[in-house]
N, C-alpha and C positions, 0 to 999 in steps of 0.2 A: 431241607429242600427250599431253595424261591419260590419265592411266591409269582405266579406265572402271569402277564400282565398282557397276552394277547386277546383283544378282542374289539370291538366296535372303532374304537382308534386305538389301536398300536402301540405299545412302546416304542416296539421298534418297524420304521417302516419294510413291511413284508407283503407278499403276494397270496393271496386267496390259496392260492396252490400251492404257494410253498411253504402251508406252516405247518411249521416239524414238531412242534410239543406242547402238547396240551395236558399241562401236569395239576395233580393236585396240590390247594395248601395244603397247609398244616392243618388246619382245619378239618378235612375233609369235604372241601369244596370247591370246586374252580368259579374262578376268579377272573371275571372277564373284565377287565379295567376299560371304561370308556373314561381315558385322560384328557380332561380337560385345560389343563392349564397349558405345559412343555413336556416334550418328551423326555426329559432330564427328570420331569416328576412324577411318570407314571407311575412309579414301584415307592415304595415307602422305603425310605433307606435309614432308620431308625426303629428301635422295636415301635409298635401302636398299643395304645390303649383303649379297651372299647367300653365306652360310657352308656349305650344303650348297644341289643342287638342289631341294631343298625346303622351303629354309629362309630368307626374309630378313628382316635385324633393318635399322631406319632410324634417325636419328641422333635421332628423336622418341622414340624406343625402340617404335615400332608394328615388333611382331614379325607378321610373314605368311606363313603357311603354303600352299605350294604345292600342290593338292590333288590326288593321280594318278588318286582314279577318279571312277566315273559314281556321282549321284546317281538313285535311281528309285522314293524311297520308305523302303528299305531302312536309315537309318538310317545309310551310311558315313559321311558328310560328321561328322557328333558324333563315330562312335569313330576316324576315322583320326587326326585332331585331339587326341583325348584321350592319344593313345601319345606324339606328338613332345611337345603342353604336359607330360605329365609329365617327359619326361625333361631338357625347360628348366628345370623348377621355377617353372612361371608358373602364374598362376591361370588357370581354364578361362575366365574373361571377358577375359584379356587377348590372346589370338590373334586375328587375320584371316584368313581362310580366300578364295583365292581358287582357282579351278576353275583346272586347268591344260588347257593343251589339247593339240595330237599333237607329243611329244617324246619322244624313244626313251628316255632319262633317269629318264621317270618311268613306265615299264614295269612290269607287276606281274612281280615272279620268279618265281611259281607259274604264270606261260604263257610260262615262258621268255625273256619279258623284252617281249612282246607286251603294247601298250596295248588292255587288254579287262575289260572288271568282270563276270563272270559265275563260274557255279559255287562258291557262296558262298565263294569264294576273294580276296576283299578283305583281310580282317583276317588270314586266312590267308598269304597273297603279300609282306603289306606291313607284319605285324607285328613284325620283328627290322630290317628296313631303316629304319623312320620309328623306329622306336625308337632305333637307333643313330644314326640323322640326328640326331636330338634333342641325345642324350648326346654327339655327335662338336661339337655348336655349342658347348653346356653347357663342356666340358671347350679351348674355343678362347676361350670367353670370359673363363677362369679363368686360360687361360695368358696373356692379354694382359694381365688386370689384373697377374698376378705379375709379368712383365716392366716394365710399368709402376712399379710398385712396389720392385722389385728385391726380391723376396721367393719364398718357395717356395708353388708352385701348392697344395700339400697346406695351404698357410694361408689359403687362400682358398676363399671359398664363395661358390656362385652359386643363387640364391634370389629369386623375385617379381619377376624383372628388374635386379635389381642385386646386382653381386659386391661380397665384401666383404672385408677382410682383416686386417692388424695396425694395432693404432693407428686403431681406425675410420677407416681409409679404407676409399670405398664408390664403385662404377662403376657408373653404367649400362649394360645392354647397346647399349643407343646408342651409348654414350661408347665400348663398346668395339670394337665392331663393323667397323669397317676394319682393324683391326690383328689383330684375332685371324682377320679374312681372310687376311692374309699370313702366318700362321703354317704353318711344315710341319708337316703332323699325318701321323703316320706310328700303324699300330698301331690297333689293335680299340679302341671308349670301353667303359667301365666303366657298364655299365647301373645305374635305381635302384632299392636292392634290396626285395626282395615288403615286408620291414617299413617301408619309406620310402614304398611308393606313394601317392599320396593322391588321385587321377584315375581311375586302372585301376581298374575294380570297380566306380566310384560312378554311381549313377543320373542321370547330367548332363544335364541338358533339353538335346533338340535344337535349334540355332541355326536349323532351316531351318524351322522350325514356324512360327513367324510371321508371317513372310511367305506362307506357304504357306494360313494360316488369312486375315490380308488383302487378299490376290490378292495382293502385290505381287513374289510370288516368279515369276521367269520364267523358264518353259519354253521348247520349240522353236517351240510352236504363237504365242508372243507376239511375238518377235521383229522389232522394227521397225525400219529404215534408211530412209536416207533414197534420194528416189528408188526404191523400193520396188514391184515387179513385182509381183501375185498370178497363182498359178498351181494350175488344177485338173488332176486326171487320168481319163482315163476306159481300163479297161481291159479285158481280155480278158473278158466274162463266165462264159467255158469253158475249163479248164485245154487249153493248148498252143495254143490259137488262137495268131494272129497277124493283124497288121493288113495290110489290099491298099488301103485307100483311106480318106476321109473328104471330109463337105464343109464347107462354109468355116462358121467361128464367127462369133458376130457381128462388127457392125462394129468396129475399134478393137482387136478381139482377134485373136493371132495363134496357127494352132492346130502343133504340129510333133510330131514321132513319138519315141518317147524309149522306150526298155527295155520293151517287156510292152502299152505301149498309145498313147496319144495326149494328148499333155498342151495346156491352153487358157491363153494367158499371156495379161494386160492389163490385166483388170477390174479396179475401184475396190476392191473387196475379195474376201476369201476366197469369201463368199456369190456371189457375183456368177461368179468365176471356174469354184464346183464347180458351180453350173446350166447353165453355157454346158458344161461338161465331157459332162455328167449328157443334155445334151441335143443332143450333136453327133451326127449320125449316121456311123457306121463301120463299116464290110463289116470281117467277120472270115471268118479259113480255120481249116478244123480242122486241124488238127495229129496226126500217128499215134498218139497217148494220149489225145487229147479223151474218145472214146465209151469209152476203160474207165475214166475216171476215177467209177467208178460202187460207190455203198458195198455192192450186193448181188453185182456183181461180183466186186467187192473181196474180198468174206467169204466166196465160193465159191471165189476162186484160192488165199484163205490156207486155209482147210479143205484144200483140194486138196495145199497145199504140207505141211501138220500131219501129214498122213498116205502122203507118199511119201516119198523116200528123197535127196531135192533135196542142191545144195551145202550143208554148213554146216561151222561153226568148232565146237573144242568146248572148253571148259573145265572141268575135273575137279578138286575142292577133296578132298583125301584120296584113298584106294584104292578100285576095285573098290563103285560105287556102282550100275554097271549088273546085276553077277550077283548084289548083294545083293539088290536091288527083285528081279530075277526068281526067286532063290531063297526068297524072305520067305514065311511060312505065310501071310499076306495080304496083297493089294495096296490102296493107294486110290488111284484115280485122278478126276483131273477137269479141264475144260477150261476155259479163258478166254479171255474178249475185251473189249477196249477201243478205243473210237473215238478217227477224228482229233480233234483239239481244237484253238482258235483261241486267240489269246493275250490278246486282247478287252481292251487297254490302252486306257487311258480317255482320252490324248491320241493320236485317232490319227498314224498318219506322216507326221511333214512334214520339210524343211530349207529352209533358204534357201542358195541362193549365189549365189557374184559371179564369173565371170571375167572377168578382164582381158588383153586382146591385147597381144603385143608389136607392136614398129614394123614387122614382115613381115605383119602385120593375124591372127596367129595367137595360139591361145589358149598363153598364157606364165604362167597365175600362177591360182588359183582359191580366192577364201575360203570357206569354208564354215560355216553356222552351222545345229548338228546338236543331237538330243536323242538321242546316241549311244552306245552302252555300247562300241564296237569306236572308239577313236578310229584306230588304226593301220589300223583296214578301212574306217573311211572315210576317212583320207586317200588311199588304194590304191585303191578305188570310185570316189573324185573323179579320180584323176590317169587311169583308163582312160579315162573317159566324156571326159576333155578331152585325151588326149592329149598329157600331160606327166609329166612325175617326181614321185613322192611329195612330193620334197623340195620342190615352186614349191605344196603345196597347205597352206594353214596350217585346221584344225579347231580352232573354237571350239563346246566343249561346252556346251551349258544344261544345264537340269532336264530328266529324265526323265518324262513323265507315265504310269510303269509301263514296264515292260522285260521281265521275266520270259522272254529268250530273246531275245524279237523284234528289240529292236533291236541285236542282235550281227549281224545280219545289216544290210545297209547299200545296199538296192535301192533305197529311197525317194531314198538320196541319189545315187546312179546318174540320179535320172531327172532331181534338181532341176539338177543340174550340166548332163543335159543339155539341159532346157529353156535353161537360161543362156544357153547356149552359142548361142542363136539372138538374145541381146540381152547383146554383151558389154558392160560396165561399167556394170550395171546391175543389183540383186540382184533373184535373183526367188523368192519363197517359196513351192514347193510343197507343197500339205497334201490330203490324201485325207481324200475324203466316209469317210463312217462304214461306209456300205456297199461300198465299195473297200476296207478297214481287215478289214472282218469276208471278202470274199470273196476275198481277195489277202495270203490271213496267209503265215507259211509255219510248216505245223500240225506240232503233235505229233502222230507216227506213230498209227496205229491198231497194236493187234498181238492176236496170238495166240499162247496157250499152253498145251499139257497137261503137267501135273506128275502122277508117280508118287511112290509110297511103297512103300518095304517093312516089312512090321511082322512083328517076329518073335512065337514063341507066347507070352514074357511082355508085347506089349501094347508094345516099343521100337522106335523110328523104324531103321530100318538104312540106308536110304539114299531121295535125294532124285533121280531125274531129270526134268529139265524141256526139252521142245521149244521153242523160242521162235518164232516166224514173224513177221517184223516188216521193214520198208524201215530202208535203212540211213540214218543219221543223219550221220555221218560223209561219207560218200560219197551226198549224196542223187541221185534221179535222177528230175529233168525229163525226162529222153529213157534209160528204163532199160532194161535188157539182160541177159543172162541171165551175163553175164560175174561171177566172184568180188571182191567188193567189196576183199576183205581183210577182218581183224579189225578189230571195230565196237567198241571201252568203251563206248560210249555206249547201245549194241544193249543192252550186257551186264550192267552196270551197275542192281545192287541183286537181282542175281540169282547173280552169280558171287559164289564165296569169302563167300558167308553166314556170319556168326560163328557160328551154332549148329554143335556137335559130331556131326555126321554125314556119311558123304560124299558127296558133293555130283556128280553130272555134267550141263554144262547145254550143248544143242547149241539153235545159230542157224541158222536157216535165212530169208538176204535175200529179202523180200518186193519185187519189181520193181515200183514205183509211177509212175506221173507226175504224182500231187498233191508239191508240194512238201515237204517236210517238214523239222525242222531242231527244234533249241535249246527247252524248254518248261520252265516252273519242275518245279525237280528231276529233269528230263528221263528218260532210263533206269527211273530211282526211280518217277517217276508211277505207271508203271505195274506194272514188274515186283515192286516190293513187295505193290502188291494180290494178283498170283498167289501170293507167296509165303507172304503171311501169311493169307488166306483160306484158299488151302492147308492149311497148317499146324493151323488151326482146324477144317478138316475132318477132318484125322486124329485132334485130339483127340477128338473124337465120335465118332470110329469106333475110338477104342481106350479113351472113357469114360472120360479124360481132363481134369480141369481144364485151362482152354488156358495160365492163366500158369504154372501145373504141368511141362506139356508144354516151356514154352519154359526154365524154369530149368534142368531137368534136361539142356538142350539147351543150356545154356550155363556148363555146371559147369568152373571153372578159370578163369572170366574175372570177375574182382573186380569191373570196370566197370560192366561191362554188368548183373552181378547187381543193382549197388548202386542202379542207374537200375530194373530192374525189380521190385525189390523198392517199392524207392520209392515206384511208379507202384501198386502192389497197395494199400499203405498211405494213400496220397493220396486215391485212389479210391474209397475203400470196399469192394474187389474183392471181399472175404472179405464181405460183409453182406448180407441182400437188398436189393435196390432197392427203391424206392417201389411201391405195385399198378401194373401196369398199364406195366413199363418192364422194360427187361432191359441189361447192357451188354458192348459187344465191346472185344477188346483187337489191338492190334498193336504191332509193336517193327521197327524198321532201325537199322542202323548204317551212314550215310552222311555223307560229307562232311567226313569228321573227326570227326563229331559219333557218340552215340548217342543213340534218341530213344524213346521210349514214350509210347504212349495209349492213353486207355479212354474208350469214346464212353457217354455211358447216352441211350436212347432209346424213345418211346413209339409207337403209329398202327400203319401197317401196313405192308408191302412200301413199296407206291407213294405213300404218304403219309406219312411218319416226321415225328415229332419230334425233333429232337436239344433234350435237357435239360442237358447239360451233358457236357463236352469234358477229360478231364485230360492233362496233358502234365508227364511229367518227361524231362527232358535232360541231358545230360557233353558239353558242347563246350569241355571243356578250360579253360584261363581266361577270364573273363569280362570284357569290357573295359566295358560298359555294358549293366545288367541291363533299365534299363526296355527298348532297343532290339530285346535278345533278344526278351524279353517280348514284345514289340507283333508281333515278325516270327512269331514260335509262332504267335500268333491268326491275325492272315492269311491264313499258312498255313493253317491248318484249317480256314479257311472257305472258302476257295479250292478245298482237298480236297475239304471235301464238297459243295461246289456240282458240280466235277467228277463225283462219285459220283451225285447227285441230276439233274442234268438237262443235264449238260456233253455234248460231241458235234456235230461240223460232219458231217452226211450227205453226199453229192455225190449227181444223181442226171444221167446223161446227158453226164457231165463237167463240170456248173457247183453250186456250193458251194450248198446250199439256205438257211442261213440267213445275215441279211444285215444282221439289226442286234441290238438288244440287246430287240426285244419277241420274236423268236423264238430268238436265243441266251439262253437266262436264265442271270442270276446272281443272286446272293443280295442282296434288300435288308436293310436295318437290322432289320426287322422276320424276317425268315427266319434270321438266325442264332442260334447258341442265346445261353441267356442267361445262361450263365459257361463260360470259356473256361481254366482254373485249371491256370496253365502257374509250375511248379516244377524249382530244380535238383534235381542227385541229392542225396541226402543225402551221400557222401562229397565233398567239395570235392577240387579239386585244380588245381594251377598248370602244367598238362600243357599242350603247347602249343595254342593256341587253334587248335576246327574250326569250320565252319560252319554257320550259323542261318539263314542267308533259303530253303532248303531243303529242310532235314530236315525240318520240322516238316510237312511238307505228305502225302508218301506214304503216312504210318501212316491219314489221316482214312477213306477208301475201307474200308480190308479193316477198321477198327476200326466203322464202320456197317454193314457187311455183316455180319459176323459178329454184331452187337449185334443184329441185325433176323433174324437166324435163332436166337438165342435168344428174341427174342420170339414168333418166329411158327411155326418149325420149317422154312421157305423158305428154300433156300439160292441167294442170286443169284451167280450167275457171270460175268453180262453186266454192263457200266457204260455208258451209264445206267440210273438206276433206273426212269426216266418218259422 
């Protein structure tokens, strides 16, 4: 069989809609080639030899990089690419990039060895692995020409795809590539050093752009085989229903019960499928959390939990921060809250797959083709729903059309397996209406929090306590109970071990939900940044206080973080007035490896703002591709403050109230601001690289909040704004 070379950029120029075949290699894994050099070189037209797992050179010299994670936007697919071409010594147009799909092999080692792309831990997980892959090829190709040669490897250099040595002789890595396969490499490679790099650092246009700008790059939602089923789902309308019956779909179409609701397989296409879906009728039961899955309920039981004396965990950064607050000449206290939120990707959920039965007429083997960020959880999700082992299930990944959480979770592909499953060898593609998408997310927690302060009589912060009341992330609960979750990171996270110099006590108390909840860009951070940094701005005012003042002082000893916030003063303008009629807020986190700072300036009112312009300075360690940084800071911050401005899934009765994107709003073109002026810090440094798809996103909230009660003297507590 070929080896199939449709994906990000095309071998061959095709239309979103009209690609016919999405086969597997040899392998057992598709192969999504983002070609970067000619379309004459997509495909390897020579056998390859693979010198590390993710590395193969062909006798053409088409070197192809094996890709481990999920693309969703985010920029990997350029810089994973950029780490291994540098340490081949190849030009960034000479790699092929093809998507890899579920092999334990290409596991990220930041989730212990689990295939998953999430918590800006890409470049993170797989920055010293692909590097040393590189260098371990680099340094096999070197040894072959020496042997070759019968010369010493230290005389040889490998540069642009050909080593070269005494007496100009010169190899290609083609030419060398079987042979430095069979080489014992024993021993750490020799990475190349900061003054040699020439890739790390540099702004290198992403290969997925193009395609992605002429349709031809394919996502989950494009996916076409042959023989090809569509399949719609119609599901619970009201959290914890379940289904007792339905009646028959049209003619031709076949309707069966799959995870959460009723899926409709046959129709000529997608359209056709979700109105038969859309318009089967099916008796639902309520379930014993349907009628509280209600957001007024909700905010009575969390108030209720804020102020009694419920289970919680507690984590204490320094000594003695509760007798400090209670012994302080003054206190400030205040409270917050945040809604659920829906992750509102722009392709919603779909997969296709295919089982095929063994000769016992049972399901023996299941492919799947997924827009997945968990490939490991969805070949685990495919193999329950069919009743097999991980190992008979092969996941080919596409493009992601957005991810931000959502598709770490791998329910969609639970369903399409088992729609499958009622027409084996036969793929059938199921994709959820938009309104399935938005009513069937699995949200980011709502929570609640009161934070105290003690201020002693010179006007200094002594200590920090915060309640937190929020469902657990970790351990979420469709059917919850009053039982001890265990410690949550995720609960806690952007709230625990704050850098600032004060001590810190922060107690959780599990909020029992049966809305779903699970994984949201910056997850933890979303929210609990807002408390902390709104916070914090409240105390500057109440101890008359400049707020970036408040937070240097709050972070004396830490060179980084000063050097990001100072930064952020100077970029900003902080020290100057603003324009009439504008004021600006500040926020700072340090998450994800990263540290991050912003300062929002903005104009209007409470319920009506302007944002004029957005700074962002950043330390995420080294930088492997600045425009990518770049692009993920902006997103982020407009994402933030869409969340701030009008983000929020209500429930009322148990069923999700808003259902598509005219009552979820987000920000168009026209609504975000109109510079977004995202800088590193001023000290540089080669510290090992944290992450950007992010941080940049929790400072936007408490940086609008705080910017709009300098303007107006209204302090919002609540998100949203409108």
């Amino acid at each position: 069989m070929s080896r199939p070379t449709a994906g990000p950029v095309a071998a061959q120029r095709v239309s979103r809609r009209s690609f016919l075949s999405v086969a597997a290699a040899a392998s057992g894994a598709l192969l999504i080639g983002i070609e970067v050099t000619s379309p004459a070189r997509a495909a390897e037209t020579t056998p390859a030899t693979s010198l590390t797992v993710f590395l193969r050179i062909a006798r053409d010299n088409t070197v192809t990089f094996i890709h481990p994670a999920s693309e969703m936007g985010q920029g990997v697919l350029s810089s994973l690419t950029q780490l291994v071409a540098e340490e081949l010594r190849l030009e960034w147009t000479a790699v092929r990039v093809e998507q890899g799909g579920n092999d334990a092999r290409l596991g990220n080692p930041a989730f212990g060895g689990t295939q998953l792309t999430a918590g800006s831990r890409s470049i993170r997980g797989y920055y010293l692995p692909l590097r040393r892959a590189g260098a371990e090829a680099r340094e096999r190709l070197v040894a072959a020409a020496a042997a070759r040669w019968s010369v010493a490897p230290g005389d040889c250099v490998a540069d642009r795809g050909t080593v070269t040595g005494p007496g100009s002789r010169s190899a290609t890595y083609g030419e060398l590539a079987e042979a430095a396969a069979t080489i014992t490499y024993a021993g750490s490679p020799t990475l190349v050093a900061d003054g040699d790099l020439r890739l790390i650092g540099k702004p290198l246009t992403r290969p997925d752009l193009r395609s992605k700008t002429d349709g031809s790059a394919v996502f989950g939602i494009d996916v076409r085989l042959p023989e090809l089923l569509y399949a719609g789902v119609q599901q619970a309308p009201k959290v914890g229903q379940s289904v007792t019956g339905w009646t028959s779909p049209p003619a031709g179409m076949k309707a069966v019960a799959v995870p959460g609701g009723v899926a409709v397989i046959g129709g000529p296409t997608t359209w056709h499928v979700l109105r038969a879906a859309r318009d089967l009728r099916v008796t639902w039961q309520d379930g014993p959390g349907t009628a509280s899955a209600d957001t007024t309920r909700l905010r009575a039981q969390a108030a209720a939990l804020l102020a009694g004396d419920g289970p919680m965990h507690v984590v204490e950064t320094g000594q003695g921060a509760r007798p400090a607050v209670d012994a302080a000449a003054r206190r400030v206290t205040a409270t917050y809250d945040v809604p659920f939120l829906a992750h509102h990707t722009l392709e919603p959920m779909n997969a296709t797959a295919l089982v095929r039965n063994g000769p016992d007429g049972r399901p023996a083997s299941v492919e799947l083709w997924a827009p997945t960020q968990a490939q490991t959880g969805a070949a685990n999700a495919a193999a329950r729903a069919a009743g097999i082992p991980a190992s008979a299930v092969t996941v080919h990944t596409t493009l992601l059309g957005g991810g931000m959480g959502r598709r770490a979770a791998n329910d969609f592909v639970s369903q399409a397996v088992t729609a499958a499953l009622a027409v084996p060898g036969r793929p059938v593609k199921l994709v959820w209406s938009r309104e399935e998408d938005f009513t069937h997310d699995i949200y980011r927690p709502m929570a609640t929090a009161r934070l105290e302060g003690g201020i002693d009589a010179a006007g200094r912060l002594t200590g920090i306590v915060a309640r937190l009341v929020s469902p657990s992330i970790r351990k979420p609960s469709p059917t919850p109970d009053a039982t001890d979750p265990g410690f949550d990171g995720f609960a806690f996270e952007g709230l625990e071990h704050l850098p600032y110099q004060v001590p810190q006590r922060i107690e959780w108390v599990r909020q029992p939900v049966h809305v779903p909840v699970g994984t949201w860009r910056s997850v933890g951070f979303s929210h609990n940044t807002f408390f902390v940094e709104t916070f914090l701005d409240e105390v500057a005012v109440a101890t008359r206080q400049n707020p970036c003042d408040l937070r240097e002082a709050l972070l004396a000893g830490k060179p980084r973080h000063l050097a990001v916030l100072r930064a952020l003063r100077a970029r900003s303008g902080w020290d100057t007035p603003p324009p009439a009629g504008r004021a600006r807020g500040l926020a700072f986190v340090e998450g994800f490896g990263s540290i991050v700072g912003e300062v929002v300036e903005v104009s209007g009112t409470v319920s009506s703002p302007k944002v004029h312009r957005v700074t962002v300075v950043y330390d995420c360690g080294r930088v492997i591709n600045p425009d990518t940084v770049a692009a993920q800071f902006q997103g982020a911050v407009v994402q933030g403050l869409a969340v701030a401005l009008s983000g929020g899934m209500p429930f009322s009765a148990g069923a999700p109230t808003r259902r598509n994107f005219n009552t979820y709003k987000v920000p168009r073109l026209a609504d975000t601001p109109p510079l977004i002026d995202v800088h590193p810090s001023d000290v540089a440094n080669s510290a090992a690289p944290g992450g950007v798809g992010e941080p940049g996103l929790p400072c936007a909230a408490p940086a609008l909040v705080n910017a709009l009660y300098a303007l107006t003297g209204t302090r919002q507590r609540s998100l949203p704004l409108s």
